[in-house]
C-alpha positions, 0 to 999 in steps of 0.5 A: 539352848544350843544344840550340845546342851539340848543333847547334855539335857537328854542325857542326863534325863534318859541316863536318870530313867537307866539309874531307876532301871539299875536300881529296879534290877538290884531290887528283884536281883539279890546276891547269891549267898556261898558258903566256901564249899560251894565256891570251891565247887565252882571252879572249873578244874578239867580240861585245863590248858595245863600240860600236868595236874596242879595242885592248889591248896587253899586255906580256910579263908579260900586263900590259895597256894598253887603247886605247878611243874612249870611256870607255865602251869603256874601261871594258868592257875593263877590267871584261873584264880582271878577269875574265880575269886574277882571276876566281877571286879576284874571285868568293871576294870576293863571297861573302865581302862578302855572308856566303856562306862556307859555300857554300864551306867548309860548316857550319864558314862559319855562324858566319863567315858570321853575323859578317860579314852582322852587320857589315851591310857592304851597308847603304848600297849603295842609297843610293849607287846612287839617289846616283850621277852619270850618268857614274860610273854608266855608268862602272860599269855598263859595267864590270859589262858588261865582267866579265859578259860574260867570265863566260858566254864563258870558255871554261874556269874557274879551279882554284878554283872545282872546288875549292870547288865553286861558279859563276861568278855574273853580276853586278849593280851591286849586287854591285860596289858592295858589293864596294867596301864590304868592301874598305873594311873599317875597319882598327878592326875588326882591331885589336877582334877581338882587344882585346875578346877580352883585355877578356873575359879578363883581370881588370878591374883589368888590363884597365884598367890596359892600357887606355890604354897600348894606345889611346895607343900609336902604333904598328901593326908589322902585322897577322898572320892565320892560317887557311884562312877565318878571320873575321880573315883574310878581313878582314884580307886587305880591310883596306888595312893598311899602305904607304908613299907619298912625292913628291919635288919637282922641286926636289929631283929631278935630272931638275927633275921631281916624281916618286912613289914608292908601295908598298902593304903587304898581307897576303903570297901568290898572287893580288896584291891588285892588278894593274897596267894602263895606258887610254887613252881621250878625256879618259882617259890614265893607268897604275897598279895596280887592285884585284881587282873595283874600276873605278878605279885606287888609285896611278898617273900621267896626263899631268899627275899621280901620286899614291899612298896609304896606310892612314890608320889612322882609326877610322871606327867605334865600338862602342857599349853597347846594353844598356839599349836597350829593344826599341823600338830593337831590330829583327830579321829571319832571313837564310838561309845555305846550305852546301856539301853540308850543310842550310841555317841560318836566322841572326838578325840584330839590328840598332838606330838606332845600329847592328848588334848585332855582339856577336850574333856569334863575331867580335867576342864581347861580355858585353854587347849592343855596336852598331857604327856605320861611316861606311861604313853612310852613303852615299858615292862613292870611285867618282866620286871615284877617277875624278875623281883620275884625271883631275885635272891640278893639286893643287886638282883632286886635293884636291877630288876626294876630297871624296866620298870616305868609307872607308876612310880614306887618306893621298893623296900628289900629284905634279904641278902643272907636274911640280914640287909635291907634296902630300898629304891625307887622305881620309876621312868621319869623326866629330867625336869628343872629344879626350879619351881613350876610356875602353874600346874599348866607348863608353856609347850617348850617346857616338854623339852625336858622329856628328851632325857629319862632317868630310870631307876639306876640313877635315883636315890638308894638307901642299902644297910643304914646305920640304924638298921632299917628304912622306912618308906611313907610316900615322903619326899625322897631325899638325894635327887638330883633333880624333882622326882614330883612335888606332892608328898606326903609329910613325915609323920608316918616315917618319923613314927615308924623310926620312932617305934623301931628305935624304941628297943634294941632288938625288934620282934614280931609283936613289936611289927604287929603292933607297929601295923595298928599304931595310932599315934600322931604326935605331929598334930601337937604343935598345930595343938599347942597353937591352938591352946596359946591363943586360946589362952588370950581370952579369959572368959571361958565357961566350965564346958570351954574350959573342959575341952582346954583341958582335954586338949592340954593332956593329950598326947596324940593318939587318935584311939577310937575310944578316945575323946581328945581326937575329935576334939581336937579335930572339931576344933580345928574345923570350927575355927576354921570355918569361921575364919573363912579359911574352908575354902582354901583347907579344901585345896590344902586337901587336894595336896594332901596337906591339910594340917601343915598349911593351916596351921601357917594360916592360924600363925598369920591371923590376929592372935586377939582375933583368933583367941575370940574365935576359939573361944566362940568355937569351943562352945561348939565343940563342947556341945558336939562332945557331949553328944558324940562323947568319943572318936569312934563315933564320928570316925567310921569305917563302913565296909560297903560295895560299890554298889551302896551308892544306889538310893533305895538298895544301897543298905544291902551293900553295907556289911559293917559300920565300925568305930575306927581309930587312927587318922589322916597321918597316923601309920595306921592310916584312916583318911579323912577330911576337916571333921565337922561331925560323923563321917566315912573313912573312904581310903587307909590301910586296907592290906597288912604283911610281915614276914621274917626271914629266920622262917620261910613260914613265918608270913603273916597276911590279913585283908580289910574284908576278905579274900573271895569277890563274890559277894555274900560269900563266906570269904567275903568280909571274913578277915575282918575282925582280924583286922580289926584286932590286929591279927592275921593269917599264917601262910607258910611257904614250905609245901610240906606246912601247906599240905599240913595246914591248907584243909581243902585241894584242889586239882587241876586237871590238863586236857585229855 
């Protein structure tokens, strides 16, 4: 055994007795409960670095609306906020943008923590700093104030800090801005995780052969991560995967008034990846979502606009082969990793003109030296950016406002202008490529010349007042380019329903956009159905239980409704005849592009047709077996509401709070993602926020969480908004002060220091 291996060996010894000592701390430490009232307590309110009281009112879901004399102010209470309502969360993030993982799960972190400090995701945060206007930097820093100030006057800690055995830190604008950087993560990297590990194993012949299928498919489905503190899970969980963002003209809606309907699909569980908030401030006035850590705000309405967004899938990265580079072009230094209860590690890292050397590390494991270049390596400003969307008053403002903005990319959808027009955009820094098809998802060195010309937002696509009356953005291919803005897609069943839905009637209300936020129709799949049923209809010796589940299938209309039976069959079917045709291995690659249903439905068009009846055939006994004994969709399709923690053997129960039949499916607006359907599984990404508002009312915003608003787990506000959800409902949060005083019951005052 070599020395590495000797060292990989102790690791993964020493790191399972740290697993045991994790474990043997969540069972002698359990959450706090708090009722709301409490958590409310906790707030330090004096001694604010605040130059006059401000006022924060809060719902009785502790959503908060914070009334300031200055921006400044404002933004110190809302950099207070995140503290207060996802410390915890906020924390763990941090360390992960910085490769500290090991600090908290122990030496089994090392190779994460390697895999993430390659990706060099900190580069460009100097740059932005020296970059940064005044204002957005006073902006910022009064935010890093705000949430500072919350850490050395919290009067008690989160569960999970005792868990994983860490400290609250203070934080620098430093700190905030690389935040921003992994939140930024390209979507690109979740998708080679997975190619490179295939280009490694499979036979050349094949992997060329899949090759382009993959890289012109245009469909993602959803990104699916497993583990406790997995390289792709903690991507995955930073990457804006997914959403579904719509404005709906005032000619088209019956108030005569634009209106936004948003909601960001991410990956499932406890804390929200974002939380609702509403500011008002001199030349500040708006409600919408926030994420964790981030001072702006990424859906939402002012007086005069609302706007949304969604994953614009753009490829904001390559890889590139280093190998013939000469060590000239190589530079290296060695970084210090610590680890809980354990030595630290000193890590190499390798980094070239092109880029960081990522293939020096497990994540993205190459046979060969691979450099990666990110545009997020290159300074910009989605800060000033983001607050500029935020106080834009007309379509012009909200599309040169995002010209700063680089990473990573997105759809933004508008809805203003008078409260009648709608737009929308994309928001992205991006490399002028060739329109040629990438011949590997590794490109020769040379291939890096086409980052010499970058196009920002000014010079891509824009949809302004179409004819039908609205647009709708679903993370598909965006048309009009003059050059690739990416390769994965999603495919257009979500924006065909959505045109589908808001065609359906003349003038729009806002039950109609309710309805369209829980709706579960995927009328895509009926022609992979119908392939199904015609081969099926070869063989003529079906029993009386095959031929039921002929006959449920023929019926169907494609809704995925968790009461129904028709969507598991369907989804077994295809799963079983899948798996008996041996094409399992290549679907689990159609699943890495997100495009499951499409290309295996090219592969079920190629087989015999005589061979794929007999196959059905023996499939549907299966099936017919697996209905009688789970008897609706509901019941192998489950949304569990759990913490990250719920990975931990033994103690992981106690971070369940739900487990739930759900409808919808993998490209249903109502997004709940899976994979190819064998039996119960867990929806692990999907739509886990909803907004609308309609602009003929500055109080008509309607707001709801997959779980709740408060990070602390066990607290009052911690799942509670989870029945809305599921019934469709939401919360009002009006944007006129007078409604607030009116409807928000408890108040809070922050005090500035004497």
């Amino acid at each position: 055994m070599t020395h590495a291996e000797n060292v990989g060996m102790l690791d993964k010894i020493w790191g399972a007795l740290v697993g045991i000592g994790v474990i043997g701390k969540a069972v002698f430490t359990r959450p706090t409960p708090k009722t709301m009232a409490q958590r409310l307590a906790m707030l330090p309110t004096d001694n604010l670095p605040v130059t006059a009281p401000v006022n924060i009112y809060w719902n009785k879901y502790q959503v908060p609306f914070v009334e300031a004399e200055s921006k400044k102010d404002l933004a110190v209470a809302l950099g207070l906020l995140h503290g207060h309502l996802r410390l915890a969360q906020i924390e763990i993030m941090r360390r992960l943008a910085y490769g500290r993982m090991a600090e908290m799960i122990g030496p089994m972190g090392f190779e994460i923590d390697r895999s993430l400090r390659l990706l060099d995701i900190g580069k460009a945060v100097p740059e932005i700093i020296a970059n940064m206007d005044s204002a957005t930097r006073e902006w910022a820093e009064s935010f890093v104030k705000g949430l500072n100030h919350l850490i050395k006057h919290t009067p008690e800690l989160p569960h999970e800090f005792a868990i994983l055995g860490i400290q609250p830190e203070l934080w620098t604008l430093t700190d905030l801005i690389t935040l921003a950087r992994v939140n930024s993560s390209d979507i690109s990297w979740l998708v080679w995780l997975k190619l490179l590990k295939a280009r490694r194993k499979l036979p050349r012949q094949t992997w060329e052969t899949l090759w382009p299928r993959l890289v012109n498919a245009d469909g993602p489905t959803g990104y699916a991560a497993e583990g406790l503190f997995g390289g792709e899970h903690v991507l995955a969980g930073r990457t804006r995967s997914g959403s579904n963002s719509s404005a709906i003209a005032g000619s088209r809606m019956s108030s005569g008034y634009a209106a936004i309907v948003s909601d960001p699909h991410l990956p499932m569980g406890v804390p929200s990846p974002c939380f609702v908030v509403g500011a008002k401030a001199p030349g500040y006035h708006l409600v919408g979502a926030m994420m964790p850590g981030m001072p702006f705000f990424v859906l939402g309405r002012n007086e005069h606009i609302a706007w949304g967004g969604t994953s614009l899938h753009a490829q904001g990265s390559d890889l590139f082969d280093v190998s013939e580079f000469p060590e000239s072009r190589i530079s290296e230094e060695y970084q210090l990793v610590r680890a809980r209860w354990s030595r630290s590690r000193r890590l190499r890292i390798r980094r070239t003109d092109i880029g960081p050397i990522v293939s020096d590390g497990p994540l993205m494991k190459v046979d060969r030296p691979t450099a990666m270049r990110w545009q997020g390596h290159r300074p910009s400003d989605e800060i000033a950016a983001m607050q500029a969307v935020a106080t834009a008053t007309c379509w012009e403002e909200f599309h040169q406002a995002l010209k700063p903005f680089a990473v990573s990319g997105l759809n933004m959808v508008f809805a203003g202008g008078k409260g009648q027009r709608v737009g929308h955009c994309l928001a992205a820094h991006l490399p002028r490529r060739p329109n040629d098809t990438p011949e590997d998802v590794i490109l020769p060195a040379s291939a890096a010349d086409s980052w010499d010309s970058i196009a920002d937002t000014t010079a891509m696509p824009v949809r302004v007042d179409p004819e039908q009356g609205f647009v709708a953005s679903a993370n598909e291919r965006p048309e009009g380019s003059d050059f690739p803005i990416g390769y994965f897609f999603s495919p257009k069943d979500r924006s065909q329903r959505l045109a589908e839905i808001f065609s359906s009637k003349e003038k729009l209300s806002l039950d109609d956009l309710r309805a369209s936020q829980t709706d579960v129709a995927m009328p895509g799949v009926l022609p992979l159905r119908d392939l199904l049923l015609q081969r099926a209809a070869l063989s003529t010796t079906q029993g009386d239980a095959q031929q039921h589940v002929l006959t449920l299938l023929t019926g169907w209309d494609g809704g995925y409704q968790a009461g129904r039976v028709e969507p598991m069959a369907f989804e077994m079917l295809l799963a079983e005849v899948v798996r008996r045709l041996g094409l399992h291995r290549p679907g689990s690659h159609y699943h890495t592009v997100w495009m499951t249903h499409s290309l295996l439905k090219e592969d079920l068009q190629a087989a015999d047709p005589t061979h794929l009846a007999g196959v059905i055939h023996r499939a549907l006994k299966v099936v017919a077996k697996k209905i009688a004994r789970y008897r609706k969709w509901g019941n192998v399709h489950r949304l569990r509401i759990e913490h990250m923690f719920h990975h931990l053997p033994f103690v992981g129960q106690r971070y369940r709070f739900a487990d739930l039949p759900a409808g919808g499916g993998a490209n249903t607006v109502h997004k709940t993602g899976h994979p190819l359907v064998y039996g119960p599984h867990t929806i692990t990404f999907g739509s886990c926020a909803r907004h609308i508002s309609d602009l003929s009312d500055p109080d008509a915003n309607y707001f709801v969480l997959q779980g709740g608003q408060d990070g602390w787990i066990d607290s009052e506000n911690f799942v509670d908004q989870l029945s809305l959800w599921q019934s469709g409902d939401y919360m009002r949060i009006p944007l006129r002060i007078d409604t607030i005083k009116e409807t928000f019951l408890y108040r809070s005052v922050l005090k500035p220091s004497e």
